[in-house]
C-alpha positions in Angstrom: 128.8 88.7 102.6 125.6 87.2 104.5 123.8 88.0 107.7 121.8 85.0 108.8 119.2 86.2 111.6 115.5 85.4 113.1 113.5 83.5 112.5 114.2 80.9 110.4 117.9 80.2 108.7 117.6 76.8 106.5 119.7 73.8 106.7 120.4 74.4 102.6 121.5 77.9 103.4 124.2 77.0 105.9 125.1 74.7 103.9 125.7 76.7 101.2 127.7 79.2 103.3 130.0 77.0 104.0 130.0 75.4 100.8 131.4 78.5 99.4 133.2 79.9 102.5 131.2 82.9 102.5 132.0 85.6 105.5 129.3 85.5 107.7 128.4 88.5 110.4 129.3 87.2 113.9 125.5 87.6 115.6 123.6 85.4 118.0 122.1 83.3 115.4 125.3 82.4 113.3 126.8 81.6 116.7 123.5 79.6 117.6 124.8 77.1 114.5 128.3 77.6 114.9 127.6 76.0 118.8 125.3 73.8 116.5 128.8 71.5 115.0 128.2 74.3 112.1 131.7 75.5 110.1 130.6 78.9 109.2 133.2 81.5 108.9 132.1 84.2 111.4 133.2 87.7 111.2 132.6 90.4 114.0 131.6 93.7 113.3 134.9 95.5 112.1 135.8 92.5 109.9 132.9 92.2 108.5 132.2 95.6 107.2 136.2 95.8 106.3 135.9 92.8 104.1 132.0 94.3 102.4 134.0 97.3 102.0 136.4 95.1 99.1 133.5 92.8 97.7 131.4 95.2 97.5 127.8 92.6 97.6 125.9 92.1 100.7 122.6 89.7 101.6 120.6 90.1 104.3 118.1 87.4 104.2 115.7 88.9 106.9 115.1 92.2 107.9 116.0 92.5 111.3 119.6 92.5 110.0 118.9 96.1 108.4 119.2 97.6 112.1 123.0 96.5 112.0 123.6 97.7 108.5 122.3 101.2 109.1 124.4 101.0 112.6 127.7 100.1 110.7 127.6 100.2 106.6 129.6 103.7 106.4 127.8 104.3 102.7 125.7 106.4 102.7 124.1 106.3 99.3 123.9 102.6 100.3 121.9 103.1 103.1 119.3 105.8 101.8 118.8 103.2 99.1 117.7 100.8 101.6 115.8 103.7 103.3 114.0 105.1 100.3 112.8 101.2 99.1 111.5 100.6 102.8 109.8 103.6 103.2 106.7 102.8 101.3 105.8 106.2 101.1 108.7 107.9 99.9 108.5 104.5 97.0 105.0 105.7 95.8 106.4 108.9 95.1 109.4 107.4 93.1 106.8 105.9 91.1 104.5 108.5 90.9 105.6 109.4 87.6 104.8 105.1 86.2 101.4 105.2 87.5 100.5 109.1 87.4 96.1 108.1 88.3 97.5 106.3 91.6 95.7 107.6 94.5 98.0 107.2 97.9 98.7 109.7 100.9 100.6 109.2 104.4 99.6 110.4 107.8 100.7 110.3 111.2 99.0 107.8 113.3 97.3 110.2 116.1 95.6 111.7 113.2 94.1 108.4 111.6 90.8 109.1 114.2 90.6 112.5 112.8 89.7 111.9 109.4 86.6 112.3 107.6 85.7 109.0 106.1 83.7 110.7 103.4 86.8 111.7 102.0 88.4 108.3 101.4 87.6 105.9 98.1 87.0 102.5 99.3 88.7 99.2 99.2 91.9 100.9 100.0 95.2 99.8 102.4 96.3 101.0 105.4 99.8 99.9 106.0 103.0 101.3 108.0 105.0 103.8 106.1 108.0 101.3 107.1 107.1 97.5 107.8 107.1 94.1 106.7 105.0 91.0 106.1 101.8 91.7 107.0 102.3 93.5 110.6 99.5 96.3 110.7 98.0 96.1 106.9 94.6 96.5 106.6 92.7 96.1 103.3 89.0 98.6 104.1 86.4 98.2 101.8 84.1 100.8 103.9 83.5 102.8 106.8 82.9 100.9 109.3 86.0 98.6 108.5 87.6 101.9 108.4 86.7 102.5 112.4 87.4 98.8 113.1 91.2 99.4 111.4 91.8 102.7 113.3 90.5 101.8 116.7 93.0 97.9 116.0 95.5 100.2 115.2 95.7 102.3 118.6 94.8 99.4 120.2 97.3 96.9 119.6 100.2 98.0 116.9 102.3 99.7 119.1 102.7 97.1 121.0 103.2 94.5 118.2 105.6 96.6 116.5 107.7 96.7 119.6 109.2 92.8 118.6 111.1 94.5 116.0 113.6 97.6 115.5 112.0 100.5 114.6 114.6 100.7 111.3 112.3 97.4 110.5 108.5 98.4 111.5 107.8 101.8 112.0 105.0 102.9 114.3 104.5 106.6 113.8 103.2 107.4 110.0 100.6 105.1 108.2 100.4 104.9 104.3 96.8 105.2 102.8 96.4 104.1 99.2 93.9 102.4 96.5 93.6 99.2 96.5 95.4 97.6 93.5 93.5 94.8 92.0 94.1 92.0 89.8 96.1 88.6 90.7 99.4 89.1 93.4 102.8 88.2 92.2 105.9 88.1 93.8 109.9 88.5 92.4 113.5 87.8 93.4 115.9 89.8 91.4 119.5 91.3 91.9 120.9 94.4 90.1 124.6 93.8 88.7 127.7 96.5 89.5 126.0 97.9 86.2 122.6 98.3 87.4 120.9 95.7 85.1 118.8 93.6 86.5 118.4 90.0 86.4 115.4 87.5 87.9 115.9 84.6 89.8 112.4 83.7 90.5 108.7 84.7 89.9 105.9 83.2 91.9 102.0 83.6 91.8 100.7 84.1 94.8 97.8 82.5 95.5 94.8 82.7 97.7 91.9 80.8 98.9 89.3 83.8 98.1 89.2 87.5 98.8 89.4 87.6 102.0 92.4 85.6 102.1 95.4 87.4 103.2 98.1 85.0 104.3 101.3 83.8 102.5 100.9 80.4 102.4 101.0 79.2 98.7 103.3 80.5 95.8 103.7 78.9 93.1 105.9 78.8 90.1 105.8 77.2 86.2 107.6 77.6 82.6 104.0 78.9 81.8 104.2 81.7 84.2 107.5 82.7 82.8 106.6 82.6 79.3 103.7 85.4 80.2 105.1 87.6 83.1 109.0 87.9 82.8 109.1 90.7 80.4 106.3 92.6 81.8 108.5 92.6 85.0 111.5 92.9 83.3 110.2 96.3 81.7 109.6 97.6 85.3 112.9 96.6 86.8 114.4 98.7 84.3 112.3 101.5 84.8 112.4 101.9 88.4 115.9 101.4 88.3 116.6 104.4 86.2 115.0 106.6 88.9 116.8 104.7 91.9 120.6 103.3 90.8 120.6 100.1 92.2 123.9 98.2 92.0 125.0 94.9 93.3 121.9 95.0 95.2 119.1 91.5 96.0 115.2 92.5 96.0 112.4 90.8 96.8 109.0 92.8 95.4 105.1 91.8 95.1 103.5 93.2 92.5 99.7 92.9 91.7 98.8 92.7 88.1 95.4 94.1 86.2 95.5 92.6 83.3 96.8 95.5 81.7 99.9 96.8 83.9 101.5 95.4 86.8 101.7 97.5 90.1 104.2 97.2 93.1 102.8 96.5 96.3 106.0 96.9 97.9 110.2 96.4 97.5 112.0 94.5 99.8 116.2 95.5 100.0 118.9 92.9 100.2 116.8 89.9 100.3 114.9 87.8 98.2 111.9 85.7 99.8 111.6 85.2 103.2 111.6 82.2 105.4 114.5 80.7 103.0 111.4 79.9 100.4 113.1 81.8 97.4 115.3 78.7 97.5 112.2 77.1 95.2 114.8 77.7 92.7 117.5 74.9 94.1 114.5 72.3 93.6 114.0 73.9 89.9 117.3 74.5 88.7 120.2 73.6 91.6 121.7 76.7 92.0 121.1 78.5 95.2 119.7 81.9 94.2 122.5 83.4 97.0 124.8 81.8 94.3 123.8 83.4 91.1 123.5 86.7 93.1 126.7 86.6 94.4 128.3 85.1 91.4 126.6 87.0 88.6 125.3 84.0 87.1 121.6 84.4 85.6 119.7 80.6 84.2 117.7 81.3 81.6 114.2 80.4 81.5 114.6 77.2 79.0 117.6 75.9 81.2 116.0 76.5 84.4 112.6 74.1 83.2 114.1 71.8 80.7 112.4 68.8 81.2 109.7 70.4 83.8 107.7 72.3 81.3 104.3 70.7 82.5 104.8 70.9 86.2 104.5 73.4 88.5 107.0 73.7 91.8 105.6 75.8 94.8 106.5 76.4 98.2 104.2 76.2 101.2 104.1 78.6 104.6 102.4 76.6 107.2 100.9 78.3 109.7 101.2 77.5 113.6 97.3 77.1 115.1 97.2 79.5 117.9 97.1 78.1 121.5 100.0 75.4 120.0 102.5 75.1 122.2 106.2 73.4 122.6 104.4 70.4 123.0 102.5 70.5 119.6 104.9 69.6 116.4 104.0 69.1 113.0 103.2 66.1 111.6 105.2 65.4 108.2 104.3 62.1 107.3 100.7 62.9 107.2 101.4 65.9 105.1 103.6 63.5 102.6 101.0 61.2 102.4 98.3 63.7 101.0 99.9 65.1 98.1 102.0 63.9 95.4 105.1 65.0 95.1 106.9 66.5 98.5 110.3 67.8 97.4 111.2 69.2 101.0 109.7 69.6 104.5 111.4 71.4 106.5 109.6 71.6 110.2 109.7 74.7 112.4 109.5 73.0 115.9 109.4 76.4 117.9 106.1 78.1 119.3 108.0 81.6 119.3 107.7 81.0 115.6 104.9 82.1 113.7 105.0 78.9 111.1 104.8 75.1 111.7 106.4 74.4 109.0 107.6 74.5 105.3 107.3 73.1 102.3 108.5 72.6 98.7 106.2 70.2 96.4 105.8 69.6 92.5 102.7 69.3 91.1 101.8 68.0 87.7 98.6 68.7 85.6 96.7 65.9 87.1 97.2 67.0 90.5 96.3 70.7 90.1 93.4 70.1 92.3 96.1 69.7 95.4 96.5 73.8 95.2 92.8 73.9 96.5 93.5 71.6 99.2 96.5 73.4 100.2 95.0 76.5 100.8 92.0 75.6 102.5 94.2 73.6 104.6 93.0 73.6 108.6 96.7 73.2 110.0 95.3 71.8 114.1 94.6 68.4 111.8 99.0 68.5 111.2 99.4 69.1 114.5 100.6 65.7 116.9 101.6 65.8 120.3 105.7 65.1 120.5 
């Protein structure tokens, strides 16, 4: 069972739909590709939940299609799973009892003005109790960027939130917590009708320099496996002890000391966003929507059998503000600067936060090419049409 919705839906995602003659939720988007030549087979609303109701597994793979599943999924221990893992909040508290010393606390956004800053422990996060990607998260590493957060804030996040459902981004109550350090992972992972869990992909996020907070390099290696799955592993289990997943897709970022890895947040019924978890077709040739719906789980010596020195990443390119309809991105240059392009997949649309996508290998020699990735001034791939 698949929602496709906004903002981006691959060209290897529909294909795999119909590949496998998966029931896809009749919505302006699968109509979009349907009016595209696209053979998708399109379910309206009462069909749709009717046939969810006898499989039993369901993928969203954005967000905004949680609005419809909390409008028309009549389960409700299936929605207030998706409601306890997107209310950041009410997660902290879940795992209050894994990281006992974590300092977090929520208030309501008329009161952010009226606290006393001498009260706070700086760097900490200000983030929606409900939201995702990065809408309204502010990393304050004092008082003054404290002011500057709260007075953005009443300034301009209401409005922004208003481009998505409040089930998606909500604009009332603001979580405060610590800010975790260490390096920033993210995970793909499905729990079966048994509740184990199983990992489809692990990426390490990484960033130009502190004050880097954009998405646009992950990256992912036998060597990162070798060192992080268990670790990961161990806290999949755990959490899901306290929550009961089952036949249930995640996608969750993680930050890691050294010494223990920390959530930053749970994403339900998805794994990565922007169709980037499908990294793993380029690694392995399954579709990850495949092994979740299929119960199928590669193991890590299968998965990077004869790519145990290279590293496969995917790449968000962002659109340079003031680019317009006019403005597209330009692949070949992009192709010619690094070694190994796998997949460029161009987001011709200024509504559209990203230019475009990416999915490259990179071997020892060519490590350097991470650098030059995120450093990266995207108005130089950007040609008139």
């Amino acid at each position: 069972m698949l929602i496709l919705e906004k903002p981006f839906v691959s060209d290897t995602l529909v294909r795999c739909a119909i590949e496998n003659d998966f029931p896809v939720l009749r919505n302006e988007m699968s109509e979009s590709l349907v009016a595209k030549g696209h053979k998708l087979s399109l379910y309206n609303d009462s069909d749709f939940v009717a046939e969810y109701n006898k499989r039993g597994r369901l993928y969203s793979m954005s967000e905004n299609g949680l609005g419809w599943i909390n409008a028309n999924i009549d389960n409700q221990e299936f929605l207030d799973k998706i409601t306890l893992l997107k209310d950041k909040t009410v997660f902290r508290k879940i795992c209050a009892s894994l990281y006992p010393d974590f300092f977090f606390c929520e208030k309501e956004v008329r009161d952010l003005g009226k606290i006393d800053v001498e009260t706070l422990r700086f760097p900490l996060v200000l983030k929606p109790s409900v939201g995702f990607l990065s809408i309204g998260v502010y990393v304050v590493r004092d008082a003054e960027e404290w002011r500057k957060a709260v007075a953005d804030i009443e300034r301009t996040f209401s409005s922004a939130s208003r481009q998505f459902p409040e089930f998606v981004v909500g604009s009332s109550r603001f979580l405060i917590e610590e800010y975790i350090k260490g390096e920033e992972f993210a995970v793909d992972a499905y729990f079966d009708a048994e509740g184990k869990p199983f990992i489809l992909n692990i990426y390490d996020h990484k960033f130009a320099n502190e004050a880097d907070t954009s998405d646009r390099l992950y990256c992912s290696s036998r060597a990162l496996y070798d060192e992080y799955e268990q670790t990961f592993m161990r806290f999949l289990v755990s959490i899901n002890e306290k929550v009961g997943l089952r036949n249930f897709p995640i996608h969750i970022e993680f930050r890691y000391d050294g010494k223990k890895a920390v959530p930053i947040e749970i994403n339900p019924l998805r794994f990565a966003g922007f169709c980037l978890n499908e990294l793993q077709t380029h690694i392995s040739g399954v579709h990850p929507i495949i092994s979740y719906f299929n119960n199928l789980h590669i193991n890590k010596e299968e998965m990077w059998k004869g790519k145990e020195k290279d590293t496969y990443s995917f790449i968000l390119l962002e659109r340079p503000s003031g680019c317009g309809n006019d403005m597209v991105f330009n692949e070949k240059k992009f192709r010619d600067e690094f070694m190994d392009v796998l997949e460029l997949r161009p987001i011709n649309d200024s509504n559209v936060s990203a230019a475009a996508s990416a999915f490259i290998r990179t071997d020892k020699a060519h490590e350097a090419e991470f650098d030059r990735i995120l450093t990266l001034d995207m108005r130089d791939f950007m040609i008139r049409r």
